[in-house]
N, C-alpha and C positions, 0 to 999 in steps of 0.2 A: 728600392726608391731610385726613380732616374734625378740624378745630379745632373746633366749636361742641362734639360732645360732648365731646369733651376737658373743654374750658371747663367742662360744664355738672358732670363727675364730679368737678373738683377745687372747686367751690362746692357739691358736696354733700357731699363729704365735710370741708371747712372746716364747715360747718354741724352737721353729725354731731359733729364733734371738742367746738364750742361746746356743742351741746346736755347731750353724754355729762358735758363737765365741771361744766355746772350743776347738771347730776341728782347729781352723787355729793356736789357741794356743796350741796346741800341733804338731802341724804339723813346727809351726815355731822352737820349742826348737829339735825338731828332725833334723830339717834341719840343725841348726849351730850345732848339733852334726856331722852330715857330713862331713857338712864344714869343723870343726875342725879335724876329721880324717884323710879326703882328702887332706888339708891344709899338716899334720902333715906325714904323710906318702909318699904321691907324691912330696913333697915339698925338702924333705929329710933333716928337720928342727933337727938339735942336741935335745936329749932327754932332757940336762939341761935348751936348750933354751923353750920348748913346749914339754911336755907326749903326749902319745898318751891317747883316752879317754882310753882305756883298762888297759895300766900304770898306770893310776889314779886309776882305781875303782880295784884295784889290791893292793893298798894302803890299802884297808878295811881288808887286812891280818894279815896286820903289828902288831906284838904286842908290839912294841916299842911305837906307838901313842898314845894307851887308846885313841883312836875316842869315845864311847861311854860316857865317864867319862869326857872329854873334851867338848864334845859335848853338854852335861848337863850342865857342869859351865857356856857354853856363854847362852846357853838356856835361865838360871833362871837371867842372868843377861841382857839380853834383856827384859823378859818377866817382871820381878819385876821393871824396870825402868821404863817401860810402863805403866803398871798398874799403878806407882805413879803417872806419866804424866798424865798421863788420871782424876786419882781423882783430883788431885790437881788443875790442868787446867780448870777443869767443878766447881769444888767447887767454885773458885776465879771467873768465868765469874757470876756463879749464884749472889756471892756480888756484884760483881761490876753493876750487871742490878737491883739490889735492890737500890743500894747506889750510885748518882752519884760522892759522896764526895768521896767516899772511891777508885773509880777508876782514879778520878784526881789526889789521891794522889801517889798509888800505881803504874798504867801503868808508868809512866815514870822511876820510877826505875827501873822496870820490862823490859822496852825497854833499860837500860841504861847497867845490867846482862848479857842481852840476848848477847849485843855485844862483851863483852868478849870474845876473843878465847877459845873455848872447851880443846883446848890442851894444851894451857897455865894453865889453871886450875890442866890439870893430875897430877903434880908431887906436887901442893899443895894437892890432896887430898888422895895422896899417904902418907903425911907427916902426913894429919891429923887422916885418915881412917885406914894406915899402907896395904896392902896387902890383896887382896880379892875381893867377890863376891859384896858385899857391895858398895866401892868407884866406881868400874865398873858402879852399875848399877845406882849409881848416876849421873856418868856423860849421860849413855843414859838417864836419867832422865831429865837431864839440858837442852840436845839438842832437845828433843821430846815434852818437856813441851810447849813451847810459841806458836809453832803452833797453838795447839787443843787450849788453850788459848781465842788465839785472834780469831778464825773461831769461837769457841763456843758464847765467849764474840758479834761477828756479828751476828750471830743467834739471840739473844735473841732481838739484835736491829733490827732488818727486820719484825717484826710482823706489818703488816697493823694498824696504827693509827686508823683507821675506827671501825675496831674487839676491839682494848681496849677500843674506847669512847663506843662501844656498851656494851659492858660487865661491864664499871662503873656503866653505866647509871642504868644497873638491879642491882645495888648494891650486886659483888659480892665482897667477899675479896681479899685483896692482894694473899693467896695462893691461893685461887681458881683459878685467871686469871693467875697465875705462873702454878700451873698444868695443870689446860685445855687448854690455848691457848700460853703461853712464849714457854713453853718446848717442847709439840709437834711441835713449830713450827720452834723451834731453831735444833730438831734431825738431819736432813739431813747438819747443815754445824756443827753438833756436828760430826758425821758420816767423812763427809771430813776434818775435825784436825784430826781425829784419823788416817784415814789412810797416812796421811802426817806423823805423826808421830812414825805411826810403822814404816816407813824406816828409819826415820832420828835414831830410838832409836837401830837400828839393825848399825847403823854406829857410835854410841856412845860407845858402848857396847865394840866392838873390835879396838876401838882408845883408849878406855880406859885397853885394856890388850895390845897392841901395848907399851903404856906409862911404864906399870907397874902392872904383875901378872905374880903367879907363874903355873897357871894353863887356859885352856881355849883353845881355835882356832885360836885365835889372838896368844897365848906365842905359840902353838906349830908351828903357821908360823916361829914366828921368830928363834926356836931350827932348824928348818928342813931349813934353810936359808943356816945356815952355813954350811952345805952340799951340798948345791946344790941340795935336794930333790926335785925339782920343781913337781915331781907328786903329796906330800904329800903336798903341798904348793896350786894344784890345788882342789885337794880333798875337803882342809879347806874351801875355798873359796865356794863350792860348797855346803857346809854341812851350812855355813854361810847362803848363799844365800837359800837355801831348809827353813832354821829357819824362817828368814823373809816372805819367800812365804809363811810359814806355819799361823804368826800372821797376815799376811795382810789378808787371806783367812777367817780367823777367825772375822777379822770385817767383811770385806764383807756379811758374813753369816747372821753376826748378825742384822746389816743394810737391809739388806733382809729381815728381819722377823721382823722388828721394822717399817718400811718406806715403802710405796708402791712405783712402778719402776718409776713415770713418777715426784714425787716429789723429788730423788736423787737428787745429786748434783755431778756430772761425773769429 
């Protein structure tokens, strides 16, 4: 039996599949640009009520906004909130798959946190934190954390019984079977907490300058509110949403180069 073309029709058609999905995602965000023009223009929708796209990206002139300097504060407070989420999420499943005591103790408080409203929390850590990059990216921290959590904490619990009794049996160590077979096998729903969590932390981030900051995409929604600037209002939104595509893409990436396609978890 020749193998090579085998090889070669199933890496062409993985590549097909990739391409096909690009094309219609991009062909889809072009379309509701359309839409929204068409909408916006034949419609003959008030400028305060809907910009047109051109209005919006017309906005990037503005030098009242600091888009750029803005743009950077929610940046690092998405991006720092996440990263905590992420360490601390994987740190705590790794105990708790070590230690069953230590998960009995800790998951229920942990579930008991979690349900605290996020928003409720804003103006206590406003009191505590005062103003800034810092309290923001706690709370994307807060919201993005339990996800990755508990996906990870299930990972490490899905390893086939079979595989551990085999790998006792050769008497290896507890790290040994934690790096060769827990971890690898927990990556793909490590993989899915994270990208559950990059949205939820890109929605932490701007509830938490919603609440209370003096800088960011969130506060210059709410400055450009009181005008009625709805173009500058969609811009933000836009430049928000680009940030998050930007971290989501960024696992994805990484996931791809850690995991092979058919052990994901979609």
């Amino acid at each position: 039996m020749n193998i090579e073309p085998l090889g070669a029709s199933v890496k062409a058609k993985v590549s097909s599949d990739g391409t096909r999905r690009y094309l219609f995602g991009i062909l889809s965000h072009v379309s509701l640009i359309m839409a929204w023009y068409l909408f916006v223009t034949y419609g003959h929708v008030p400028s305060f009520v809907m910009p047109s796209p051109l209005a919006t990206i017309a906005t990037l002139g503005g030098k009242n906004y600091d888009w750029v300097g803005n743009t950077l504060v929610t940046t690092s407070e998405i991006f720092t909130g996440y990263l905590l989420a992420v360490i601390v999420g994987v740190l705590l499943a790794i105990v708790f798959s070590w230690s069953r005591t230590a998960e009995d103790a800790v998951m229920p408080l942990l579930i008991s946190l979690n349900m605290i409203p996020k928003v409720a929390l804003g103006p206590l850590f406003i009191v505590w934190f005062s103003y800034g990059i810092f309290p923001n990216a706690i709370i994307a921290f807060s919201i993005s954390f339990f996800p990755i959590l508990l996906n990870t904490a299930r990972g490490f619990r899905e390893v086939e019984p079979d595989l551990l009794e085999l790998v006792r049996t050769l008497r290896s160590s507890k790290w040994q079977t934690f790096t060769k077979i827990q971890l690898p096998s927990a990556f793909p729903y490590i993989f899915s907490g994270m990208k559950i969590g990059a949205v939820l932390a890109v929605a932490g981030a701007v509830v938490g300058e919603f609440l209370g900051s003096s800088r960011g995409l969130g506060y210059l929604m709410l400055q450009v509110q009181v005008t009625l600037d709805t173009a500058a209002m969609f811009m933000a939104v836009i430049l928000i949403t680009l940030i998050g595509v930007v971290l989501y893409g960024l696992v994805m990436g990484l996931e791809r180069l850690m995991i092979v396609r058919d052990a994901r978890i979609q």
